[in-house]
C-alpha positions as CSV (number, residue, x, y, z in Angstrom):
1,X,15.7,51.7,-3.5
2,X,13.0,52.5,-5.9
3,X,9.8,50.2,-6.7
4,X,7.2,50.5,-9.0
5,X,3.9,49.8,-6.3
6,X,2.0,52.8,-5.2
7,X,2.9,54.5,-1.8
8,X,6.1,52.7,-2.2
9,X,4.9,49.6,-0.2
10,X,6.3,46.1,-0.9
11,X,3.8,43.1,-0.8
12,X,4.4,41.2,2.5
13,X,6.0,38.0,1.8
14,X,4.9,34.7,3.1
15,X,7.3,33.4,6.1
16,X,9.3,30.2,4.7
17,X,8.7,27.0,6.9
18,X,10.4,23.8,7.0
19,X,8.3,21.0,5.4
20,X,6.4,18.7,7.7
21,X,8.7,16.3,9.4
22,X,5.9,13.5,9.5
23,X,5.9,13.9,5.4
24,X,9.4,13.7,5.5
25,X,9.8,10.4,7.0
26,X,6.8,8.9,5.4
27,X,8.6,10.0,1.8
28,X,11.9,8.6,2.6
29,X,10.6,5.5,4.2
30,X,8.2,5.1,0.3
31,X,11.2,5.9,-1.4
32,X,13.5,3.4,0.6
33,X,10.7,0.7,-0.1
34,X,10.2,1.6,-3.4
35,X,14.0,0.7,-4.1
36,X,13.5,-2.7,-2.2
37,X,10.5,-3.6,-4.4
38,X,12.0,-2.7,-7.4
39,X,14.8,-5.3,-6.6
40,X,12.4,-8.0,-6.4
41,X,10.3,-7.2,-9.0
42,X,13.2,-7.0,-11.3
43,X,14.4,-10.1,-9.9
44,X,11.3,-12.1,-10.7
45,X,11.2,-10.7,-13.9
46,X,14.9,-11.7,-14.4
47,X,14.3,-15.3,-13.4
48,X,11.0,-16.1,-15.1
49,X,10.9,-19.2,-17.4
50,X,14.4,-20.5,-15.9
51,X,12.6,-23.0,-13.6
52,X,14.1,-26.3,-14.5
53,X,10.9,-28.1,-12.7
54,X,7.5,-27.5,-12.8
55,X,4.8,-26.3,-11.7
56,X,5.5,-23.5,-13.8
57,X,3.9,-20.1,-13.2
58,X,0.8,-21.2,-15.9
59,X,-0.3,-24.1,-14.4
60,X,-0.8,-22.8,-11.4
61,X,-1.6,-19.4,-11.0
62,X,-5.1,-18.2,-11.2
63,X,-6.1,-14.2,-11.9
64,X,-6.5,-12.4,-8.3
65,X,-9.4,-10.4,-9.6
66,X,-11.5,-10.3,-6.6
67,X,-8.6,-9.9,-4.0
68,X,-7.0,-7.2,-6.9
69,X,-10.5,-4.9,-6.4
70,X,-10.7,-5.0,-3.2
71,X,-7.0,-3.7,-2.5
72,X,-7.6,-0.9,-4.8
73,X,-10.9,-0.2,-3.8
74,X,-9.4,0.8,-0.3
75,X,-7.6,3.9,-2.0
76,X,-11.0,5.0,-2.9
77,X,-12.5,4.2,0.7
78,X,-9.1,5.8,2.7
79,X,-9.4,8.6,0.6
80,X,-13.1,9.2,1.7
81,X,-12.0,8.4,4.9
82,X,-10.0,11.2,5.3
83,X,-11.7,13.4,3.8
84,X,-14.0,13.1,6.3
85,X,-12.2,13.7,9.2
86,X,-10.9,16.5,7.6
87,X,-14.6,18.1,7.3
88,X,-15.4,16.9,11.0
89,X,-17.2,14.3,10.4
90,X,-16.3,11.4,12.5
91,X,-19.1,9.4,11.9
92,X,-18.3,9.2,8.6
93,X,-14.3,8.9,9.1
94,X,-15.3,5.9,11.4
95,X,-17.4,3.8,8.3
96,X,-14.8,4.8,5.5
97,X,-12.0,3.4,7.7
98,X,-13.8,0.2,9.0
99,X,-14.6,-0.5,5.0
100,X,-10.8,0.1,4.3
101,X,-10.2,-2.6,6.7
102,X,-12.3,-4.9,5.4
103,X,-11.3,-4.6,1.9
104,X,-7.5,-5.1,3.3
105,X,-8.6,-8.0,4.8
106,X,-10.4,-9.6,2.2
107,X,-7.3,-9.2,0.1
108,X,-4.7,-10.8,2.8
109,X,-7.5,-13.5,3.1
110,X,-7.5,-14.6,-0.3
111,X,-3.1,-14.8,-0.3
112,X,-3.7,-16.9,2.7
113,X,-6.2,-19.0,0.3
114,X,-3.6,-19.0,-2.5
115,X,-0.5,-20.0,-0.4
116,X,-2.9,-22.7,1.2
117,X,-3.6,-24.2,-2.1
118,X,-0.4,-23.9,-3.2
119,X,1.4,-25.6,-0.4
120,X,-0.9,-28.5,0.3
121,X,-2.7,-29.0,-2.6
122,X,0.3,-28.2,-5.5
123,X,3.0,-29.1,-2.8
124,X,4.6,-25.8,-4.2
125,X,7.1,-24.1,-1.8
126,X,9.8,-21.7,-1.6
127,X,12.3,-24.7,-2.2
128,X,10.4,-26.3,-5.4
129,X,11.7,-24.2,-7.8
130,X,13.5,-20.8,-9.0
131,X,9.5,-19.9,-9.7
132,X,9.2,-20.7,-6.2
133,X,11.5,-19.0,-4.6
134,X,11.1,-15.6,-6.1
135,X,7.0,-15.8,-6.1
136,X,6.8,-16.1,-2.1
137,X,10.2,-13.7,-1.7
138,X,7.7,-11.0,-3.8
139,X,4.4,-11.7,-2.8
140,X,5.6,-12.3,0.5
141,X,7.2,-8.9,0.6
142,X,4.0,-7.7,-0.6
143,X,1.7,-8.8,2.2
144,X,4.3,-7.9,5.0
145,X,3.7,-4.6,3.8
146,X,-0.4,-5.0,3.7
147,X,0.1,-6.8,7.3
148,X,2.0,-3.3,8.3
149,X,-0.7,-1.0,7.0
150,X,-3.6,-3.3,8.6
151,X,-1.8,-2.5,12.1
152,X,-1.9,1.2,11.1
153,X,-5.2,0.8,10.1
154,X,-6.7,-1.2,13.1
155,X,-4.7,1.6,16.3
156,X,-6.4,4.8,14.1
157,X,-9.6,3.1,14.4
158,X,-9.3,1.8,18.1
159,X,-7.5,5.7,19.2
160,X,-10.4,7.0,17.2
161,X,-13.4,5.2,18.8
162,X,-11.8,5.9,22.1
163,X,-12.1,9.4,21.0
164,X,-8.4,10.1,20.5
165,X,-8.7,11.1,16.7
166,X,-10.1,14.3,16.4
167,X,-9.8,16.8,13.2
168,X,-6.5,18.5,14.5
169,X,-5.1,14.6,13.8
170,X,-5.7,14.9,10.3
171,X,-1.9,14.7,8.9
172,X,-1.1,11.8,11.4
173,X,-4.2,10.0,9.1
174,X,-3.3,11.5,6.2
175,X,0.3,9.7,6.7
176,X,-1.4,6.8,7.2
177,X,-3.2,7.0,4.0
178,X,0.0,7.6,1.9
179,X,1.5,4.2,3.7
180,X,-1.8,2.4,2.2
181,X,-1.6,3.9,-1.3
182,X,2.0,3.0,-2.1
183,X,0.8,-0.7,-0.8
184,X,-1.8,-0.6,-3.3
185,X,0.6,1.2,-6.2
186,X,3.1,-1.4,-5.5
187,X,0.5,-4.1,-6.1
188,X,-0.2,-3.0,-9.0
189,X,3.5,-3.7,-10.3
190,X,3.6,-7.0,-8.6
191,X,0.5,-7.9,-10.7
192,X,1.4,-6.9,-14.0
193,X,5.2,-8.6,-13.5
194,X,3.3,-11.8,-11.9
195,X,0.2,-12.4,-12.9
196,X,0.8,-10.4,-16.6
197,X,4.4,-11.2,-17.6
198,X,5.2,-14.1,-15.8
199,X,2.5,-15.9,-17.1
């Protein structure tokens, strides 16, 4: 068999691996919950203005700004966060992650707010309305999932202070950080449908 290179040599080729398992799983659990959200949000969508009784979604709802920042903010910070414990730099990985945290916090604190106000100041449950029943279903959904990340969140930073992340974990965080930025992508959608459309 002839080839053109000199000496006759053919370039080594690169061994084929399997893909990562972990990036597998962390795809096809996305995807799955991708499909779930979309049947919500097109749900919700489906359903707004068909509330017989009020409130309706305009007398009530206020613009999550705040709350909308900080959740986004935390791609930015988990991003920087891994980067750093990529580079070594634990110290660094440790304040990018607490922030993340924080910012998750602060955006499950004000839903807390929101449903509080709702509920005992609007008297506006899950039984008051269509509106009703379809805004807690979604941005109920929604905070399960920030709830879920939050766990994630809080056992990388204890494992880590107890000196159990190290740079050779860096996929298990990076995995981590995928979780978080669907969270954040899918809020996003739920904002635009909710706070956007439905108003």
């Amino acid at each position: 068999m002839s080839n053109d290179r000199p000496g006759g040599v053919l370039p080594p080729t690169a061994e084929w691996k399997l893909p990562s398992v972990r990036k597998v799983a962390v795809i096809s659990l996305i995807a799955a919950e991708s499909a779930l959200f979309c049947i919500f949000l097109v749900a919700y969508a489906f359903y707004i203005g068909k509330s017989l009784n009020p409130p309706s979604p305009k007398e009530i709802l206020e613009w999550p700004t705040l709350a909308s920042m900080a959740l986004l903010l935390s791609s930015g910070t988990i991003a920087f966060a891994e980067k750093a414990l990529h580079r070594g730099r634990l110290a660094r990985f440790h304040c990018w992650w607490l922030v993340t945290i924080l910012l998750g916090m602060t955006f499950l604190g004000y839903t807390a707010r929101e449903w509080y106000e709702f509920i005992h100041h609007h008297h506006f449950t899950l039984a008051t309305n269509v509106f009703g029943s379809t805004f807690y279903s979604l941005i109920g959904l929604h905070a399960s999932h920030v709830i879920a990340g939050l766990v994630l969140l809080l056992l990388v930073f204890a494992m880590s202070l107890a000196g159990k992340v190290r740079t050779e974990h860096h996929e298990h965080v990076e995995m981590v950080s995928w979780y978080w930025h669907f969270v954040d992508v899918v809020w996003v959608a739920v904002f635009v449908v909710v706070y956007v459309i439905g108003r």
